[in-house]
C-alpha positions, 0 to 999 in steps of 0.5 A, a space after each residue: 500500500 502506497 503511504 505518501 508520495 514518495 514512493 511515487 516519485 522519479 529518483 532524477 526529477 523527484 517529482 512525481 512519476 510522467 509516463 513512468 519506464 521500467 528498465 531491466 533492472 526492474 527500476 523506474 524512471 519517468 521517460 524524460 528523464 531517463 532519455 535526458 540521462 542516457 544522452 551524450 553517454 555511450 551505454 545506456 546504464 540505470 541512474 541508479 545501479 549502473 546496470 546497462 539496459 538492452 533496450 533504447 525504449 524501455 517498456 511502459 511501467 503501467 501499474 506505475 502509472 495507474 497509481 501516479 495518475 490516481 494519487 494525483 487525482 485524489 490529491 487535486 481533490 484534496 486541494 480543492 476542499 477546504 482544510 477545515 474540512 479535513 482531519 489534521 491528524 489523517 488529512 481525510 475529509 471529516 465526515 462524522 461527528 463524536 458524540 463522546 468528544 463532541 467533535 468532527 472525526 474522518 474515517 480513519 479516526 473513527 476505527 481508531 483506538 480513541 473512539 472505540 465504542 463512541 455514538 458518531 452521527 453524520 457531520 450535517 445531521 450533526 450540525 443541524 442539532 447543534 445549529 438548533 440548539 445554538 439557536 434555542 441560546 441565541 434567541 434570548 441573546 437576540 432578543 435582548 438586542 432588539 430590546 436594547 435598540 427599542 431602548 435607545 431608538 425610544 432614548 433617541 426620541 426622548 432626547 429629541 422631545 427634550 428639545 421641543 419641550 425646552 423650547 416650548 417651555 421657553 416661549 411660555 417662560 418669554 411669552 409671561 415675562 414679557 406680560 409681567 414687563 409690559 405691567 411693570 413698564 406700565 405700572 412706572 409710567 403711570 407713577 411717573 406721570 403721577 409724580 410729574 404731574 403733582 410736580 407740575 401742580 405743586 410748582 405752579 403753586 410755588 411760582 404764583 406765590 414768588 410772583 406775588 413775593 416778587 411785586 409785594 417786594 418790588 412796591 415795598 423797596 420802592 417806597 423804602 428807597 423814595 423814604 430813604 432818600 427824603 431822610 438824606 436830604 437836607 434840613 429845609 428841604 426834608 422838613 418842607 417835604 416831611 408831611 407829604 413823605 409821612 402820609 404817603 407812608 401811613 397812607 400804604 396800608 401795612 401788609 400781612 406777613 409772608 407765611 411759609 405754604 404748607 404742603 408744598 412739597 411732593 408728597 415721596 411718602 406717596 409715591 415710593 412708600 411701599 412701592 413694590 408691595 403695592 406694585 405686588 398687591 396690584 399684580 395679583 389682578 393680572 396673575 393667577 393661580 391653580 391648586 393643581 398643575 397637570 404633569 404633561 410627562 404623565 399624560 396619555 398621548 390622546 390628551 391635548 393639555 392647555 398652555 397653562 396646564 391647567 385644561 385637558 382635553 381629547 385629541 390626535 394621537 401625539 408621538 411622544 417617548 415612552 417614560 416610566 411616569 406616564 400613567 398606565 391608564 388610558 385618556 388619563 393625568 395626573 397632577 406635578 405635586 404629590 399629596 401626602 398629608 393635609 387637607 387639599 381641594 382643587 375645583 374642576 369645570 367639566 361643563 358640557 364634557 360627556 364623559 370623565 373622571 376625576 379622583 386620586 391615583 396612588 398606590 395601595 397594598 392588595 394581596 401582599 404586594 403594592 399595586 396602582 390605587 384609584 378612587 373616582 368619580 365617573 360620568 358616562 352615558 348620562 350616568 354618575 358613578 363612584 369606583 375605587 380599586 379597594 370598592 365596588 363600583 356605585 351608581 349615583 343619583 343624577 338631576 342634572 348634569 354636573 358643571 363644576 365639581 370641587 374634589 376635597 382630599 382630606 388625607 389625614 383623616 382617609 377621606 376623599 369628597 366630591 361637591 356640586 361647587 354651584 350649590 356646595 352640595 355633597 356628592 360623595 365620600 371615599 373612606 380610606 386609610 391612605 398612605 404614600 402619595 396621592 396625585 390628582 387624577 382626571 380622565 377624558 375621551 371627550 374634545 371638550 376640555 376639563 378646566 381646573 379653576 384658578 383660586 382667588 389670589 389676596 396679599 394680607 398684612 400681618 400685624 404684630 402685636 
């Protein structure tokens, strides 16, 4: 059995065997070779026992070079198939699969000591279990890619929507600001014009007063000086006037005396006295304020929230970012501050809105584990009704339909109450220990807007005793 290629090969070229001869002496050569060999010499002797051949053409070794031809063959194929393909150890193409030692054996390696009584299954049998299992562990892997693209695809949007809210934020911010400006600026016009306008009634009063000074100085100097210059005259001449001077003297008749005018100067107590407070005191007419602010983060993507986030209404779905504090519950928001302890009421127009609810959303402990608790008041289908996750859902008697509704959290004492805000009668009542924080709560499918009422705004004075 041939093992490798050298018992193929040509002693003169070392290749392998092209048209392999066979001399007399029963060596082999290829038929180039040996003729190369013999040229120029004068006996034809073998390259490698020198024994002299009888024949110029030697015989054709054919078995020689069936194996030539067949060994170049397979090895041309060995060449053309991938070496991973092949055993390391025998160079055969790997065709079973231990089961035992878990890897690709050829044939050869099967009939080996080594595998002596190992499970073999054939390589694409093989693969195929193993690609399915491979699979089967891929899969968590490969979902947990998809969930972290869905994560910053929804990160992406997120930081997108940072953008429009900032700018939104900030036109509302300008947007105030610039009527809080146009007040002030207001405001400081009117004091102005104030104060130059008692300056201007005040110094018209000062000139007429040192206009009439003025003349009352003037016929009083000239007298005097007429006066004086009798007095210095001589003796006769004095004399011969003295009478006449004296009576026109006695004749002037003698004026009051000038007095000082009282309340002549601006009145600054006035005008700068507790400026900014009354400037405040005045604002509150322009300013208003809402015991509930609506958190837009938390709002459904229906819900279409007014500028002030004080109004909701149904609308076109938005596209907005997934967020952990967006309510679960369809159509729904809740307010920015958490309630958890005192009394707190916040008034709700819901007017012509059809369908709604209000109440408080926080969390409850059912069935050993913390849940989403919810207690409110419904109307839909012309129909009032009270649920709470802790309560079964109750109809309530309606004469007519609700307008404005005042809902009273008194969280100290576990209750929660609505009113009819137009003649403050009692709706209902919740009864419940409550704990944690609660939120405001309002729900619609309705285009009509749920407006939260702003509360009469006052500036008090503390006196201190």
């Amino acid at each position: 059995m041939i093992r490798s290629d050298e018992d193929l090969t040509c002693p003169v070229c070392h290749d392998i065997f092209t048209d392999p001869v066979v001399l007399s002496c029963s060596h082999s050569f290829c038929k180039y070779c040996v003729q190369k060999w013999w040229k120029g010499k004068e006996t034809r002797e073998c390259p490698l026992c020198k024994t002299v051949s009888g024949t110029v053409n030697p015989p054709c070794n054919l078995a020689l070079k069936n194996l030539c031809e067949t060994y170049l063959l397979e090895r041309d194929q060995k060449l053309q198939t991938d070496p991973e393909d092949l055993c390391s150890e025998h160079s055969e193409k790997l065709k079973l699969f231990c089961l035992d030692h878990q890897q690709t054996v050829c044939l050869v390696c099967r009939d080996s000591r080594k595998h002596i009584d190992h499970n073999f299954r054939p390589i694409n049998e093989a693969a195929q279990d193993h690609r399915e299992k491979l699979r089967k562990t891929l899969k968590p892997l490969q979902e947990k890619l998809q969930l972290f693209k869905q994560i910053q695809g929804n990160c992406v949007q997120t930081a997108e929507h940072i953008k429009i809210q900032t700018q939104h934020a900030e036109k509302q911010i300008k947007e105030q600001f610039k009527k809080l400006h146009q007040f002030l600026q207001n405001e400081e016009a009117v004091r102005l014009t104030a104060l130059r306008e008692e300056e201007a009634q005040r110094s018209k009063i000062m000139k007429k007063n040192i206009e009439a000074l003025s003349r009352d100085i003037a016929e009083l100097s000239n007298m005097i000086k007429c006066t004086e210059k009798e007095l210095r005259a001589g003796d006769v001449s004095f004399l011969q006037n003295y009478k006449a001077a004296v009576e026109r003297v006695q004749q002037r008749p003698l004026m009051d005396d000038p007095k000082l005018v009282s309340g002549a100067l601006i009145d600054v107590a006035k005008h700068l006295g507790n400026l900014t407070f009354n400037i405040w005191n005045k604002m509150k007419n322009m300013v208003s304020y809402t015991p509930v602010v609506l958190d837009p983060n938390t709002a459904d993507p229906e819900l279409v929230l007014s500028k002030e986030l004080t109004s909701v209404r149904s609308g076109e779905q938005q596209q907005l970012p997934k967020n952990p504090e967006r309510t679960k519950f369809l159509c729904s928001v809740i307010g920015s501050k958490g309630l958890s302890s005192d009394s707190h009421s916040w008034d709700i127009e819901v007017g012509q809105n059809k369908d709604w609810e209000l109440g408080v959303l926080g969390d409850v402990q059912m069935n050993s584990r913390l849940q989403s608790g919810l207690w409110r008041m419904m109307f839909s289908n012309s129909k009032l009704s009270v649920f709470s996750t802790t309560d079964k859902e109750k109809d309530l008697p309606l004469k007519k339909q609700l307008q404005k509704i005042r809902v009273h959290l008194d969280f100290d004492n576990g209750k929660l109450s609505f009113y009819d805000l137009e003649n403050y009668k009692h709706i209902h009542t919740f009864k419940y220990t409550f704990t944690g924080t609660l939120f405001p709560y309002i729900y619609t499918e309705n285009q009509l807007p749920l407006k939260i009422l702003p509360m009469k705004v006052s500036v008090t004075v503390e006196k201190h005793i």
